[in-house]
C-alpha positions as CSV (number, residue, x, y, z in Angstrom):
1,X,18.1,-2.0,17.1
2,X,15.7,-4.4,15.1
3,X,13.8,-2.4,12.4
4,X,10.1,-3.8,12.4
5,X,9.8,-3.7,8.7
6,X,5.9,-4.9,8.7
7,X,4.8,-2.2,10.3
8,X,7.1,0.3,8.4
9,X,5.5,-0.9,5.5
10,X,1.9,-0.6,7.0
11,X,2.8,3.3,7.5
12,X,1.2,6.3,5.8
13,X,4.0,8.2,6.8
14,X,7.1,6.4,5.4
15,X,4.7,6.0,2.0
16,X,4.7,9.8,2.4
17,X,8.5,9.7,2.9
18,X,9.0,7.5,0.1
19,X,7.0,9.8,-2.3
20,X,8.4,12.9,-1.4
21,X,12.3,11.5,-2.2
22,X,11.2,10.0,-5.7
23,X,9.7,13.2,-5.9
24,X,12.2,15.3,-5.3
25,X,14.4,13.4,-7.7
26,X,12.5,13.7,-10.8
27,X,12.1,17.1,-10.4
28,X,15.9,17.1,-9.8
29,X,16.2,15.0,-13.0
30,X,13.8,17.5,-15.1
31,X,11.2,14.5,-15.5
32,X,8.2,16.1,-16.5
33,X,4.7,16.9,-14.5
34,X,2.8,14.4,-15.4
35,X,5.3,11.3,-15.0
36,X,5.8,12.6,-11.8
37,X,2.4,12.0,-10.6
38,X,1.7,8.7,-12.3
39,X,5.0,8.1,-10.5
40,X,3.4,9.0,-7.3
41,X,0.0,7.2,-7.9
42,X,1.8,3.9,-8.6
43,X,4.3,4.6,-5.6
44,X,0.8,5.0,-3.6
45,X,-1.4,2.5,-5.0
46,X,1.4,0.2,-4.3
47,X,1.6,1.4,-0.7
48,X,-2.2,1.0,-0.4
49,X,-2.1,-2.7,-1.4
50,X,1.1,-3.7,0.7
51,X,-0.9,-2.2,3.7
52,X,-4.0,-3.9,2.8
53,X,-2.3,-7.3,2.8
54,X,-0.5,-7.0,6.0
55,X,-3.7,-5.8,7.7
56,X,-5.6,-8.7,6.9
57,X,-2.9,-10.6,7.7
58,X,-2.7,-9.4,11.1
59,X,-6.7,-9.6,11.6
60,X,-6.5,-13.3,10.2
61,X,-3.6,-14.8,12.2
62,X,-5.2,-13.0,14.9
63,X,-8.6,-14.9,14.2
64,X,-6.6,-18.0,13.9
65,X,-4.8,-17.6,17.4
66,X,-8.0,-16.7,18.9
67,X,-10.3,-19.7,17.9
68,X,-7.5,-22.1,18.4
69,X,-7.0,-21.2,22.0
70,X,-10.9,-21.3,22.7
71,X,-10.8,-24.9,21.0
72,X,-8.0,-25.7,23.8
73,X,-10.2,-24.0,26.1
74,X,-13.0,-26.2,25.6
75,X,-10.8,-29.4,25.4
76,X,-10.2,-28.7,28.9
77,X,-13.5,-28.9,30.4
């Protein structure tokens, strides 16, 4: 089974997932409060941006695809 990793990445949920293990090991490690959420802010801010990127990626190789097979389009008639 092939793991698509850009839409993992793209994912609210496994951002979620990710958060709530780093979480749960600094409160294992006795890191304190507030390093926990600047922790989680950068873990989601990071998140945020990855997702961010891809999207417009998508949108833009999508654009791409779209007017080059309406230039072929016209080419043919």
């Amino acid at each position: 089974m092939k793991i698509n990793w850009v839409q993992k990445l793209t994912s609210r949920k496994f951002w979620a997932a990710i958060v709530a293990v780093i979480t749960s090991a600094c409160v294992i490690f006795g890191v304190e409060d507030i390093t926990m959420e600047q922790v989680t802010a950068l873990i989601m801010a990071v998140g945020a941006l990855i997702a961010y990127i891809l999207g417009e990626g998508f949108v833009d190789a999508a654009n791409v695809k779209k007017s080059s097979s309406q230039e072929d389009e016209s080419k043919k008639e």
